[in-house]
N, C-alpha and C positions, 0 to 999 in steps of 0.2 A: 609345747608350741613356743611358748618363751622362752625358752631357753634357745629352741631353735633358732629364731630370731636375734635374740642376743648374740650369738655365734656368729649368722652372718655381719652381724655389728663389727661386732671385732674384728672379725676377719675382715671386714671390710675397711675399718678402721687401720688394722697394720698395714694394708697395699697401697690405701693412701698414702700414708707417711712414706712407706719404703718409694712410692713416686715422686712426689713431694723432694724427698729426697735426694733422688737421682738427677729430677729435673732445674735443681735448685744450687745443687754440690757437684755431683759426678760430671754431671752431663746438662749444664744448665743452657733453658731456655733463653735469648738474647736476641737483645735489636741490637741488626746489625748493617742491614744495605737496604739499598733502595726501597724498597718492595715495604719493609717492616718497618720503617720512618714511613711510608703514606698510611699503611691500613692499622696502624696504632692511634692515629689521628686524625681520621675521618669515618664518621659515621652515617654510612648508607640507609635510604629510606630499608623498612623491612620488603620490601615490595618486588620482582624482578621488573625491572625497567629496560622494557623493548630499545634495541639501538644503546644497551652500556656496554661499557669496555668486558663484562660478565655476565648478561643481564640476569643468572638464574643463582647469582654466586653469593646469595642472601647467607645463611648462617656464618661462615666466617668474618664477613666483612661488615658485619653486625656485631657481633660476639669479641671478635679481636680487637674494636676499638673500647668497645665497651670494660673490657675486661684490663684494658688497659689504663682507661679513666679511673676505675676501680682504684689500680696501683699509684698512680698520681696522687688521688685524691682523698682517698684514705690510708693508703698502707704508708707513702712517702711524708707525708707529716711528722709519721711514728718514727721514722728511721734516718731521715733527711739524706736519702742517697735516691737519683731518680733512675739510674740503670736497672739497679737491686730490688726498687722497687717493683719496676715492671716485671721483672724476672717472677719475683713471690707471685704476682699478680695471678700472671701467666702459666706459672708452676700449679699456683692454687687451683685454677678452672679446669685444666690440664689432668692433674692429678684423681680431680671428685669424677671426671667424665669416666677417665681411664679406667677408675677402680668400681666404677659401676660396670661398666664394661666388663671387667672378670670376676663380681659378683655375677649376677645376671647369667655369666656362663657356668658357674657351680650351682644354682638356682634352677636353670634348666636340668642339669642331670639330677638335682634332686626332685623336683617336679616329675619330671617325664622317665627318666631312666632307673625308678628303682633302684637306689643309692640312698645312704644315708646320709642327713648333713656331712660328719666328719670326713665322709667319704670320697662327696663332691668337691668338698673344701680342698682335700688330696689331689682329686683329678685337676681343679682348679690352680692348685699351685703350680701342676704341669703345664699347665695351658700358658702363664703367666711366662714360666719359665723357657718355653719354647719361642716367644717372645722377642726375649732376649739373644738368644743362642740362636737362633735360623742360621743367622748369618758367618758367624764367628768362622774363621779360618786360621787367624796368628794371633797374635800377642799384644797385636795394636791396631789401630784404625781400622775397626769393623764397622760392619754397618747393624742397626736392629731393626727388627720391626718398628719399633715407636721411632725413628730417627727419619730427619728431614732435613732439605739443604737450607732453611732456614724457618723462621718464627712462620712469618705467611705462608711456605708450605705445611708448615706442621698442624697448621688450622685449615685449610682446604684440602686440605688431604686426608690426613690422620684421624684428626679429630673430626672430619666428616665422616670419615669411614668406619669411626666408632659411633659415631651415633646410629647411623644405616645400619650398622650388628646388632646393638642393641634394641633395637626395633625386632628385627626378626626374630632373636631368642626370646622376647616375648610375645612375640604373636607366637613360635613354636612353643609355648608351654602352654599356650589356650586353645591350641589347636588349629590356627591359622588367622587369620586378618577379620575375617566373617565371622568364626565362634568368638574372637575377642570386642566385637562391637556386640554381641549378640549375647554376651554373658559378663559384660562389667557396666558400673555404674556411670552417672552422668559424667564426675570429677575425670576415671580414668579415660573414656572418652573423647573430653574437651583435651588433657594432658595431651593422650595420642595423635589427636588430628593436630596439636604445635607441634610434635615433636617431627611426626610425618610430614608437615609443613615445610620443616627445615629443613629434612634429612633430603626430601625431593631438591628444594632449593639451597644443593649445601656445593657440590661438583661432581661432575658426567663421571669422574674415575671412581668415584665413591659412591653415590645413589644406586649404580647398578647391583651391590650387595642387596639390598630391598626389593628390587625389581629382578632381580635373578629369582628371588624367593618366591615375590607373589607369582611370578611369568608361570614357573613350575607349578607351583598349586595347581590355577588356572588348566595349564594344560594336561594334570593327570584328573582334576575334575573332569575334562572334558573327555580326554580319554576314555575313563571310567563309564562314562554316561553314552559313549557313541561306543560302545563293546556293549553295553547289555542293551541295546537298542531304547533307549530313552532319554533319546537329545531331543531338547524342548526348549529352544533357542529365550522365552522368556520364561524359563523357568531355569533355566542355565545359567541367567543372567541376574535372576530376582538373586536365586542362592549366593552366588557371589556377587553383589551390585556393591560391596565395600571397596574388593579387591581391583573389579574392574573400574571404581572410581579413582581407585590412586594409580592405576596404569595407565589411564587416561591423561591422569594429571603428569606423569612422568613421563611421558611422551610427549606432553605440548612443553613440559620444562626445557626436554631435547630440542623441538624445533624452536623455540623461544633464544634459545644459548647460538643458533645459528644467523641470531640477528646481531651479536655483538662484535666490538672491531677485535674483539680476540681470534672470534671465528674467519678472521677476514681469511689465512691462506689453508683453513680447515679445509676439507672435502678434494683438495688440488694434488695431486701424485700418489693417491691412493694405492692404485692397483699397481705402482711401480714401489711402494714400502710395504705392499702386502706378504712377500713371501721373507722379507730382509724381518717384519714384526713376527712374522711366525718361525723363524727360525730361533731368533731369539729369545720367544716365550719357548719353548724345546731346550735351547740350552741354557734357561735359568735355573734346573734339577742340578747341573754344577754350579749354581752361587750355591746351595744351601748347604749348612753345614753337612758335613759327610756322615756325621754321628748321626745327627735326625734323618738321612736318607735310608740307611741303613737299617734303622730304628722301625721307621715308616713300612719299607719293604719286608721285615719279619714280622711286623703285627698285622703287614696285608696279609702275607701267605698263609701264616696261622689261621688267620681268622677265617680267608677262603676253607683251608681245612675243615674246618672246623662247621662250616655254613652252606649247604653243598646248594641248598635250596636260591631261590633269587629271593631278595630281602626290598621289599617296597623303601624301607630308607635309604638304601644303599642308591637306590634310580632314583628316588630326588636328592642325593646326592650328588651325584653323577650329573643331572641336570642341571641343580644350583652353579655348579664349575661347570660346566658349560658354556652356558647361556653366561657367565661371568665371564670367563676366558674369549670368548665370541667380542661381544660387546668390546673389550678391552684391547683386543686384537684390532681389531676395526676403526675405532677412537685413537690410538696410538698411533695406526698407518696413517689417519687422513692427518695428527699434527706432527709428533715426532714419535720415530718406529723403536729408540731407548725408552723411552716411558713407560715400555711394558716390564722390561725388568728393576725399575725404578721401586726402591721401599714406598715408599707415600703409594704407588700405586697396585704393588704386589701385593699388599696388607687386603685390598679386596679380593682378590683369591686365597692366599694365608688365609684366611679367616675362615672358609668351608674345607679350606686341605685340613686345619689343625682342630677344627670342629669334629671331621668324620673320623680322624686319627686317634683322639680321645676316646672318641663313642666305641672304636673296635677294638681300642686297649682296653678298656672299661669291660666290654663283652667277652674279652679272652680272660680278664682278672672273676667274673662270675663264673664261668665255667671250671677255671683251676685258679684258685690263689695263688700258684704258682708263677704265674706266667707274669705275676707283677715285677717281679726280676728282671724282663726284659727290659724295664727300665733303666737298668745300669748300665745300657749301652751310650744311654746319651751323655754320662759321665764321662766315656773318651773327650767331650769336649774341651775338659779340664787341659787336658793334654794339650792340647791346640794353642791355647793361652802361653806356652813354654817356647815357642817356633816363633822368636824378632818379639819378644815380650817390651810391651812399652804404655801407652795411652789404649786401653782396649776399644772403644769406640769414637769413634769417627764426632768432632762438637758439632753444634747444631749449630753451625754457620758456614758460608760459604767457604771462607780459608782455613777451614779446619784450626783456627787459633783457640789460643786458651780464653776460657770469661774474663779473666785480667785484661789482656790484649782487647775486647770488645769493649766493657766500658771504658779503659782507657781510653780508646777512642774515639767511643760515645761525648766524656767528658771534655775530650781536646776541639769537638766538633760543640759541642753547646759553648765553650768558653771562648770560641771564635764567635758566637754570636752576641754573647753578653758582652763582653770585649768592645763590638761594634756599635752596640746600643748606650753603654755608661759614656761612647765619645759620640752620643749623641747624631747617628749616624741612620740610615732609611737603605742605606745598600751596604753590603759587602764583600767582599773577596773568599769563597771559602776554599781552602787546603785541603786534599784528601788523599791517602794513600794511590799510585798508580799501579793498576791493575792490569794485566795482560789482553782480558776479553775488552770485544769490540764497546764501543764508546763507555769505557773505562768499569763496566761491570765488574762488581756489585755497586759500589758504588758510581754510580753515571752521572754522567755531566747534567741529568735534570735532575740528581738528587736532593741538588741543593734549594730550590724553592718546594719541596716534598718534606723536607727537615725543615726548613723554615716556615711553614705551615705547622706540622706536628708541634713543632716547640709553643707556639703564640698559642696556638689554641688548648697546649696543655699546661699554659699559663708559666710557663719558664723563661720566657721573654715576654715583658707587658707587652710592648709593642712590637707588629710583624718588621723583619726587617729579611727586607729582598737582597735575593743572591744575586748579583749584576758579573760576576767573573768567577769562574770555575776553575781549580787547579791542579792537576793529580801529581805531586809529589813524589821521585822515590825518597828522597829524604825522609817522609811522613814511615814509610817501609819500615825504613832505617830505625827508626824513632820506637816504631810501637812490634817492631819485630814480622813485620806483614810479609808474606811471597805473594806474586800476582795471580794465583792459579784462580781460575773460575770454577765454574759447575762442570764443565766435561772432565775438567782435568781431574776433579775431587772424585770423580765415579772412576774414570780407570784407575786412581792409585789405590781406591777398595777392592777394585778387581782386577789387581796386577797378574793374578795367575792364572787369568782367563781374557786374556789379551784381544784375541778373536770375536771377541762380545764388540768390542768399539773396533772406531778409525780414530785414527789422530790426525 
C-alpha cells in the first residue's frame, strides 16, 4: 500500500513539474488586457451577490486575485520582477489543480476498474496526453485543451472545469454523491461540501460537468425504482437527499447568474442561434485532431464487437454527454452560439468523451493485450507537427504574442505610472497599443483606471494615481511588436481550414 501511494506521489509530482513547466516556459501563463489587470486585483466577497456583474462567479474571482497576492507578496520579493512573478504564481496554483486533476483520473481506474497502479498511471498518461493533442493540426498555433484566450479565462473556465471533474471521479470511486457522504469521515465531508461550494459557484459552462453527473444518477435511480414498481416519492428522496441538495443548489446558482448585468442580453435570440449552436457543436468532430478521431472510431467498433450486450456504463455515459451537450447548446445560443466550440468550453464535454475513450481502450487492452497497439495510431500526430511547423500552440493571451512582448509591456505600462507619481502627479495620460476590436480590446479605453487600481493595491505605486486620458498608439504596435487582432480573429486563424465554422 505504500508504495502505492508513493507512486502516485511521483507520479503526481512529475505532471506537476512537467505543467509547471509548460505554464511557466512553453506556454506561459500572463497578465495581459483588461480583464486580467482587474481580476488580479480585486478580491470578491466569497459570497454570490444578487445584481453583480457575475453574481454565482465566486471561485475564480476569489482564487485569481488571491493567488495573485501570493506572487506579489511572496514569490516577487524572492525575484524582484512583478510579471514573472505573477506568472510563477499563477503557474503554481494552476499546475497543483491540474495535476490532481489527472491523478484523480488514474485513481479512478485504479479504484474502480481493475487496474494496477502502473497500469492506471499508463492509461493516465494517455488521458494527459490527449490533452494536449485534441486539437493539433500543423506545426504551429494550435489550440489545447488547457489553453485559453487569456489569464481570466483560464480561471473561469478551465480551471472551473477541473475542479467540477474532479468532484465527480471522486464521487465515481465511492459510488456516487450519497455513498460518498455516507461512507467518509467528517474532515472529508467538510473538504467536499468547499469544494462543491465552489465548483457550483465557479461558471454555467463549467458546473454543468457535476450536474450532468449527479442529473443522471438521479434519473437512472428513478428509473430503476419506477421499473420495479417501488417509487416511494420520500423514500426516493431520503436515498438521495445529498444529491438532490446540490441540484437544488445548482439550479438556484442558474437563476441567481440571471440577475447579473452579464445576463443582461442572455435569454434574447435564442431560438434564432439555436440551429447556428447546433450545427456547430456537429461540426466540432472536424476541429479534433484526425489521429484521435480515428483512434476513437476503432476502439468504438472494437469494443461494440466485442460487447454485444447493453452495458449500464455505457447509458450513463451516454447520458453524462448528453445532458452536457444539452445544457451547453442552450447556454451558448441564448449568449454567443461560437462558445460551443470554444476550448475553455469544450473541455466540459472532452472530459466525458476522453473518460469513456480510455475506459473502452482499457476494456479492449483486458480482453487481448494486443489491442494496446492501437495506440500507435495517435502517433500520426507527430506527423502533423511537420505541415507550416513553427510556435506549436497558440500563447495564452489575446494577440498570440510571445511572454517577452507581454511583460514588456506590462513593464512599459507600470513605468508610465511610476513615472507620473516620482513627478508628483494624481492623473495621467496612459499609452497603449492600438487594437482593431471595438473600444480598442484588449486593452480598452477603461483599462486604464482597472490597472491603476491593480498596481496601488498591489502596492507598486504607493499612491493611486488616475487615468484622466486614454491613448492607443500604433507606435506602441511598432515598439513592442503588437498586430491588432482580437479574440474572433485569434479563433479563425486556429481554424483556418475549417473556414465555415465562423463569419468574418
Amino acid at each position: 500500500m505504500k508504495k502505492t501511494v508513493l507512486l502516485y506521489i511521483i507520479y503526481g509530482g512529475l505532471i506537476f513539474g512537467g505543467l509547471f513547466f509548460f505554464f511557466t516556459v512553453l506556454n506561459p501563463l500572463v497578465v495581459y488586457d483588461a480583464d486580467d489587470w482587474t481580476y488580479i486585483g480585486i478580491i470578491r466577497k466569497p459570497i454570490p451577490i444578487i445584481g453583480g456583474w457575475n453574481p454565482t462567479r465566486v471561485f475564480p474571482e476569489v482564487f485569481m486575485p488571491l493567488v495573485s497576492y501570493f506572487g506579489v507578496y511572496i514569490i516577487m520579493p524572492l525575484i524582484h520582477n512583478y510579471c514573472f512573478s505573477l506568472t510563477i504564481a499563477h503557474a503554481l496554483f494552476s499546475s497543483a489543480l491540474i495535476a490532481l486533476y489527472f491523478v484523480v483520473f488514474s485513481l479512478l481506474l485504479y479504484k474502480k476498474k481493475r487496474v494496477s497502479a502502473p497500469l492506471s498511471i499508463l492509461y493516465g498518461i494517455l488521458f494527459v496526453v490527449l490533452h494536449f493533442i485534441m486539437y493539433i493540426h500543423k506545426g504551429n498555433n494550435n489550440l489545447l485543451l488547457l489553453w485559453s484566450i487569456n489569464l481570466t479565462c483560464f480561471y473561469f473556465y478551465i480551471l472551473s472545469a477541473v475542479i467540477n471533474a474532479i468532484l465527480v471521479m471522486v464521487f465515481m470511486i465511492y459510488g456516487g454523491v450519497n455513498a460518498f457522504f455516507h461512507n467518509t469521515g467528517i474532515i472529508e465531508k467538510i473538504l467536499a461540501v468547499i469544494c462543491i461550494y465552489f465548483a457550483i459557484n465557479s461558471n454555467l459552462f463549467s458546473s454543468v460537468i457535476l450536474a450532468a453527473y449527479v442529473g443522471t444518477e438521479l434519473i437512472i435511480e428513478l428509473f430503476l425504482v419506477i421499473r420495479n414498481g417501488n417509487f416511494h416519492i420520500k423514500e426516493y428522496a431520503g436515498k438521495n437527499i445529498f444529491s438532490l441538495i446540490y441540484l437544488v443548489c445548482w439550479i438556484a446558482s442558474n437563476l441567481l447568474e440571471t440577475t447579473g448585468g452579464r445576463a443582461g442580453d442572455i435569454g434574447k435570440g435564442v431560438l434564432a442561434n439555436l440551429i447556428k449552436t447546433i450545427l456547430l457543436e456537429l461540426s466540432s468532430v472536424f476541429i479534433i485532431n484526425i489521429f484521435i478521431t480515428i483512434f476513437a472510431v476503432v476502439v468504438g467498433i472494437v469494443w461494440l464487437r466485442k460487447h454485444q450486450q447493453n452495458s449500464s456504463a455505457v447509458i450513463k455515459l451516454l447520458l453524462y454527454i448528453a445532458l452536457t451537450v444539452s445544457y451547453l447548446i442552450l447556454l451558448s445560443a441564448s449568449s454567443e452560439p461560437t462558445y460551443i466550440i470554444r476550448p475553455e468550453v469544450n473541455i466540459s464535454v472532452a472530459f466525458y468523451l476522453l473518460l469513456g475513450l480510455i475506459l473502452a481502450f482499457k476494456e479492449l487492452v483486458l480482453i487481448n493485450k494486443q489491442n494496446f497497439r492501437l495506440v500507435l495510431i495517435l502517433a500520426g500526430s507527430v506527423l502533423l507537427l511537420f505541415i507550416d511547423p513553427g510556435k506549436v500552440f497558440l500563447s495564452n493571451n489575446y494577440s498570440n504574442i510571445s511572454y517577452e512582448q507581454c511583460e514588456n509591456l506590462a513593464d512599459d505600462i507600470i513605468n508610465q505610472f511610476k513615472s507620473a507619481e516620482e513627478n508628483g502627479l494624481t492623473e495621467m495620460t496612459l499609452i497603449v497599443p492600438s487594437y482593431e476590436d471595438e473600444g480598442n480590446w484588449p486593452l480598452s479605453d477603461f483599462a486604464g483606471e482597472r490597472i491603476a487600481n491593480t498596481l496601488y493595491n498591489h502596492g507598486i505605486t504607493k499612491s493611486f494615481i488616475s487615468v484622466n486620458n486614454y491613448i492607443a498608439s500604433e507606435e506602441k504596435n511598432e515598439y513592442f511588436g503588437i498586430n491588432g487582432y482580437g479574440d474572433n480573429e485569434r479563433l479563425m486563424e486556429a481554424f483556418t481550414q475549417f473556414p465555415f465554422l465562423f463569419n468574418r
